[in-house]
C-alpha positions as CSV (number, residue, x, y, z in Angstrom):
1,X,-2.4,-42.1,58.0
2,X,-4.4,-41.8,54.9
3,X,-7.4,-38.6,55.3
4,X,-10.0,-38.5,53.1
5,X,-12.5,-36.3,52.6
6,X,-14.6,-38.1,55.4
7,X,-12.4,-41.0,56.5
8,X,-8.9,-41.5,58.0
9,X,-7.8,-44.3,58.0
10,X,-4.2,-46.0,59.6
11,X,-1.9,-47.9,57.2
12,X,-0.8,-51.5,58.5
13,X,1.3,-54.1,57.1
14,X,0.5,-57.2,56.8
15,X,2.4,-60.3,55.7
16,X,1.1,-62.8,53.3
17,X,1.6,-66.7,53.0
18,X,1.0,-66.2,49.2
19,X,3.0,-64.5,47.1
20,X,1.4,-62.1,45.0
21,X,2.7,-61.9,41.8
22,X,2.9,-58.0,39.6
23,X,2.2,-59.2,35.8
24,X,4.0,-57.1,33.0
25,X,1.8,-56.8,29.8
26,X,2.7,-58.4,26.8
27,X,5.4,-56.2,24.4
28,X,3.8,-57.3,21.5
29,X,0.7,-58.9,20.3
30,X,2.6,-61.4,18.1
31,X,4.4,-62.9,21.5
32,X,1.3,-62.7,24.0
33,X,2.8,-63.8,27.2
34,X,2.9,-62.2,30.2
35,X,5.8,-61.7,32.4
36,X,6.6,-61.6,36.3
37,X,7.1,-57.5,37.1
38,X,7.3,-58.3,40.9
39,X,6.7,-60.8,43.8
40,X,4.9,-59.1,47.1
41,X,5.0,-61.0,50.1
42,X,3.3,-58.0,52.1
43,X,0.3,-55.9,51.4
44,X,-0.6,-52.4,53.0
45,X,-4.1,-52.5,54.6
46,X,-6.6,-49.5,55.2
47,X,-8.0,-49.9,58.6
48,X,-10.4,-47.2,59.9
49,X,-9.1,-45.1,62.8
50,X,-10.4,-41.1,64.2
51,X,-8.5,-38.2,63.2
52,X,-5.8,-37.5,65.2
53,X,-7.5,-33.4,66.2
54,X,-5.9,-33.6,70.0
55,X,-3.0,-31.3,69.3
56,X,-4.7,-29.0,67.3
57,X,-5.2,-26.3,70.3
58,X,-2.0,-27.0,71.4
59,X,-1.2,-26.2,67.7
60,X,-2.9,-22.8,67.4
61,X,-2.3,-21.7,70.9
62,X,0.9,-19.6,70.2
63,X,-1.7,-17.5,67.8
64,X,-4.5,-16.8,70.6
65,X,-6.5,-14.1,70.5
66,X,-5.7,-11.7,73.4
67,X,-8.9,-10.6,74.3
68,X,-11.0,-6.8,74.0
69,X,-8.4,-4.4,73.7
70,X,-5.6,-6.7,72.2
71,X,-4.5,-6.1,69.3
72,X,-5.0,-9.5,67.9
73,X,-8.4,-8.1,66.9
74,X,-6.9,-5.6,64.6
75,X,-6.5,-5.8,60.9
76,X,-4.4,-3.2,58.7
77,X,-3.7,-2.7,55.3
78,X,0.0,-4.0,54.2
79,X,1.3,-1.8,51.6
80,X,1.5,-4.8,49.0
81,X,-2.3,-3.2,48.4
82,X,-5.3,-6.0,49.3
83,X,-3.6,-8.1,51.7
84,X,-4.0,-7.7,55.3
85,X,-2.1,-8.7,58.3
86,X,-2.7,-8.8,62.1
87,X,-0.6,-6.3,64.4
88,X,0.6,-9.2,66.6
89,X,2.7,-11.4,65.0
90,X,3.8,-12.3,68.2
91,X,2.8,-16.1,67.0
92,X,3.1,-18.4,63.9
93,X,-0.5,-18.2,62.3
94,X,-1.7,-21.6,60.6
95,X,-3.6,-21.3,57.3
96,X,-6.4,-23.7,56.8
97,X,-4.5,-25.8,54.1
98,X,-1.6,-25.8,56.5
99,X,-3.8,-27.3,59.0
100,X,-4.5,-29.9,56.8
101,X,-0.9,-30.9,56.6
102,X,-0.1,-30.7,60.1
103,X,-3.1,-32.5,61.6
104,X,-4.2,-35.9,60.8
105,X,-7.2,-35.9,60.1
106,X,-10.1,-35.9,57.4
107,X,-11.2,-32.7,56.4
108,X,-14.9,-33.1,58.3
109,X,-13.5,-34.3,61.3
110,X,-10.9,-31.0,61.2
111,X,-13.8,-28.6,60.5
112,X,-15.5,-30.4,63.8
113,X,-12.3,-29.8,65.3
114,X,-11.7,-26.3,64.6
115,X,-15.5,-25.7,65.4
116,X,-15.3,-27.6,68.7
117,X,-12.2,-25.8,70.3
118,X,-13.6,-22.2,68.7
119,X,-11.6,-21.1,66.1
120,X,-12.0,-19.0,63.2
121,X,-10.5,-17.7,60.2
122,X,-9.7,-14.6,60.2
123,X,-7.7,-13.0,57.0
124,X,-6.8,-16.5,55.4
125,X,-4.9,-17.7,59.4
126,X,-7.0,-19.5,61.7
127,X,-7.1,-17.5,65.4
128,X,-8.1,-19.6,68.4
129,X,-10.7,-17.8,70.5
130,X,-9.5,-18.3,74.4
131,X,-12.7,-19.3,76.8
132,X,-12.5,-16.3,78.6
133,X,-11.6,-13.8,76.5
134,X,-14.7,-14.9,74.3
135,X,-16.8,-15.2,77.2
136,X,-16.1,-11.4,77.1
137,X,-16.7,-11.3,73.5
138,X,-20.3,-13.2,73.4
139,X,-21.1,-11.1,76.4
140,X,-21.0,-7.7,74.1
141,X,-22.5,-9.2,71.3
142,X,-25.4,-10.3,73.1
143,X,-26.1,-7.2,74.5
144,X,-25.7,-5.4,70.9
145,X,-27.9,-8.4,69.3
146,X,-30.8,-7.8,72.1
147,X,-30.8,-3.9,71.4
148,X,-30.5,-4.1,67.3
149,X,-33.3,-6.8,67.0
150,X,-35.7,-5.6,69.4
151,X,-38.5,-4.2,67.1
152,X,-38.0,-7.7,65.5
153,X,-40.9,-10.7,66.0
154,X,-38.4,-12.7,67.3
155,X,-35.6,-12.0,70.2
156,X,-33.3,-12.9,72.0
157,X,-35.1,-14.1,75.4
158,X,-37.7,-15.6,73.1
159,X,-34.7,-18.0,71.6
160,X,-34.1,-19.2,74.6
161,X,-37.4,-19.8,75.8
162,X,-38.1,-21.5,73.3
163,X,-35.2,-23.9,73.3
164,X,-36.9,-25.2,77.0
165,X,-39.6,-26.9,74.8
166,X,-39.7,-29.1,72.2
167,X,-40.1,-27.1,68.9
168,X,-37.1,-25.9,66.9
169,X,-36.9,-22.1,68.0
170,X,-35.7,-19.7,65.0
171,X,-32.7,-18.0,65.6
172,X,-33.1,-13.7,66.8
173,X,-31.9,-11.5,63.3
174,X,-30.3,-8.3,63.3
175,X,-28.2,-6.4,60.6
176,X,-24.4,-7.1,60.4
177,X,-23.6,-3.8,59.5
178,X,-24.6,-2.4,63.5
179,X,-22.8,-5.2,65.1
180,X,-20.2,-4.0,62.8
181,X,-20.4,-0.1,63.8
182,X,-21.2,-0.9,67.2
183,X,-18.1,-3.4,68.1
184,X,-15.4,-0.9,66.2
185,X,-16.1,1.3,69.3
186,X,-14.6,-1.3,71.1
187,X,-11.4,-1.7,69.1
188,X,-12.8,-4.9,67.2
189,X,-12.0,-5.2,63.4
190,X,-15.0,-6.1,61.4
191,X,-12.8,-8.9,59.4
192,X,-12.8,-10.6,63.1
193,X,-16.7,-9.4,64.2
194,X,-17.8,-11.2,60.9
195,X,-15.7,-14.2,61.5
196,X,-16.9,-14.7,65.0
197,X,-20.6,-14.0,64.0
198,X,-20.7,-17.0,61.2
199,X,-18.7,-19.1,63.6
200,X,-22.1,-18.3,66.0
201,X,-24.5,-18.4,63.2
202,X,-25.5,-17.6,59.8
203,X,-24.8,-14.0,58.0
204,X,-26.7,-13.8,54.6
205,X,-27.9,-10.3,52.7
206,X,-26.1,-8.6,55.6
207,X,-28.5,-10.1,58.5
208,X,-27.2,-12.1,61.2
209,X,-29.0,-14.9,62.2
210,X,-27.8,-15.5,66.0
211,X,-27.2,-19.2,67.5
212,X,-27.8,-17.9,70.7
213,X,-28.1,-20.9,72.4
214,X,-24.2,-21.9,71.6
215,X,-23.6,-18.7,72.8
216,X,-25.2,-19.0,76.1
217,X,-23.5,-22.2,76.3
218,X,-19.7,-20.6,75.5
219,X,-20.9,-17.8,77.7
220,X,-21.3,-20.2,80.5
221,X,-17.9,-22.4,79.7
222,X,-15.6,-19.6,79.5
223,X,-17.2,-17.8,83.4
224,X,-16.4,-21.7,84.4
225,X,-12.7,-21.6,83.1
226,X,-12.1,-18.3,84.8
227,X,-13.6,-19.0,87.9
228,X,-11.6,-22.4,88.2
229,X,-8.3,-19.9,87.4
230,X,-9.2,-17.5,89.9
231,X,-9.7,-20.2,92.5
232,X,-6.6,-22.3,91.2
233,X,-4.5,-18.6,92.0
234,X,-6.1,-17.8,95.4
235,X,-5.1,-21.2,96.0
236,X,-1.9,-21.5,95.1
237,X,-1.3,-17.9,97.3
238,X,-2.7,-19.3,100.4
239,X,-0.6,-22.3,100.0
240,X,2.4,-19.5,100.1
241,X,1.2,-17.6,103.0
242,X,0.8,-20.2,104.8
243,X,3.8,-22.7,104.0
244,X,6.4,-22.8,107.4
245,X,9.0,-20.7,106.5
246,X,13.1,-22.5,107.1
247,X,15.9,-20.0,108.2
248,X,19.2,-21.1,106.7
249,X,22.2,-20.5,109.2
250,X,24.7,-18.1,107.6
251,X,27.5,-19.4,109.5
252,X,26.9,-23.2,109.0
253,X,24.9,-23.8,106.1
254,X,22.5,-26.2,108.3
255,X,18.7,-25.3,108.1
256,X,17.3,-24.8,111.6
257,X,13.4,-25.7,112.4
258,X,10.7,-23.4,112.0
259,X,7.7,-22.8,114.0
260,X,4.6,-21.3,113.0
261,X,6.3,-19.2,110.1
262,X,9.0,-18.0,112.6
263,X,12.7,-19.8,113.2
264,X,13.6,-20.4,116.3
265,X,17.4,-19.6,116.3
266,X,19.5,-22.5,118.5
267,X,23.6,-21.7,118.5
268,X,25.5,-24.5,116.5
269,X,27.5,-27.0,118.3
270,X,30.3,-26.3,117.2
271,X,30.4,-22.6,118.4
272,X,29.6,-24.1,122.0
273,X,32.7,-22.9,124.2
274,X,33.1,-24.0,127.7
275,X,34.7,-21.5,130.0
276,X,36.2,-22.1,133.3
277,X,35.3,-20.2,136.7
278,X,38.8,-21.1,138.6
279,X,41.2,-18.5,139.0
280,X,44.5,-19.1,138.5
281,X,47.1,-18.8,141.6
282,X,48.7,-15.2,141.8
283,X,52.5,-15.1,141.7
């Protein structure tokens, strides 16, 4: 594969009936003739394919964010001064240029990727945002972006009104710095608030300008995905419950029948004994 800033493309041979000669320049001028460097008889050819982004969830899944409360969500000095590190290193964390060397892709289609699947970089590593822990997430901050933009002209209810007609509806403003205050009183770092609000929008001068309608939408997707794992456990426990249960005999390894979750204990043949009812003769 051969990424580009904008294209990938796949590498192919491809044979030739021709052979294509290499020419060697001339040593000297005084003795202008050209000589054979080398023959090709096949050519590499650049044929436009997609990026190849599929594994790149699968890729920054051992690095998920854990949720409110995690600590995945914390950021603390190291004592080499400037840099900072996440608490969990539970899981390999991918910087953005190693990205680039792991997935095949351009570098538009990988930002596409990484904005697709929600991930953001936090601290120099990318984090992948889990649909239902940021479900959680957008939940809070939309609650703190309808209370800290309220005396502004434009809100949040009024975004999404507005995104029902046919005009371009401007985005609800607030300042950074109280989603900031108001998120570290749930344990959120403001490194990974200010990541997560300019993956969901714009933050320039300190004001965030919300998206709230990709919000909404993530909202909704991540209340899908944990409604289809509830379901998907509630199943999986009724399946269990209700499964016939097979007794194993302890004195013949044989499984005996079951009936309605209860086994129905039969003695094995080859215990069977037959007794006899005539007396012997007395002496």
């Amino acid at each position: 594969m051969l990424c580009t800033a904008n294209k990938t493309y796949a590498l192919r041979t491809v044979a030739i009936s021709n052979s294509l000669c290499i020419l060697r320049p001339p040593a000297t001028a005084a003795h202008p003739t050209l000589q054979i460097r080398d023959v090709c008889h096949q050519v590499l050819e650049c044929v436009p394919a997609p990026g190849r982004v599929e594994r790149l969830r699968s890729v920054l899944k051992e690095s998920a964010w854990g949720g409110l409360g995690s600590t995945s969500s914390q950021i603390t000095p190291t004592k080499a001064g400037n840099k900072r590190k996440r608490d969990d290193e539970s899981g390999k964390r991918y910087t953005p240029a190693q990205l680039q060397s792991i997935i095949q892709a351009s570098d538009a289609e990988l930002a596409a990727a990484i904005k697709e699947i929600n991930a953001v970089e936090v601290d120099g590593h990318m984090l992948l945002l889990p649909p239902v822990h940021l479900a959680e997430l957008i939940g809070v901050l939309l609650k703190l972006l309808t209370v800290h933009c309220g005396s502004s002209a434009f809100g949040v209810a009024d975004s999404l009104e507005s995104d029902k007609g046919s005009g371009n509806a401007p985005n609800p403003e607030c300042s950074a710095a109280d989603i900031f205050a108001a998120m570290s009183e749930h344990d959120v770092d403001a490194h990974f608030t200010s990541a997560v609000m300019r993956h969901f929008g714009t933050v320039e001068n300190e004001i965030w300008a919300a998206d709230v309608k990709t919000m909404v939408g993530e909202l909704g997707r991540g209340l899908l995905v944990a409604t289809k794992v509830r379901s998907f456990l509630d199943d999986s426990d009724r399946r269990r419950i209700n499964q016939p249960r097979s007794t194993t005999s302890s004195l013949t390894g044989a499984k005996l029948p079951a009936t309605n979750g209860r086994a129905t204990l039969t003695s094995p043949p080859c215990l069977a004994t037959t007794y006899s009812t005539t007396r012997p003769p007395l002496q």
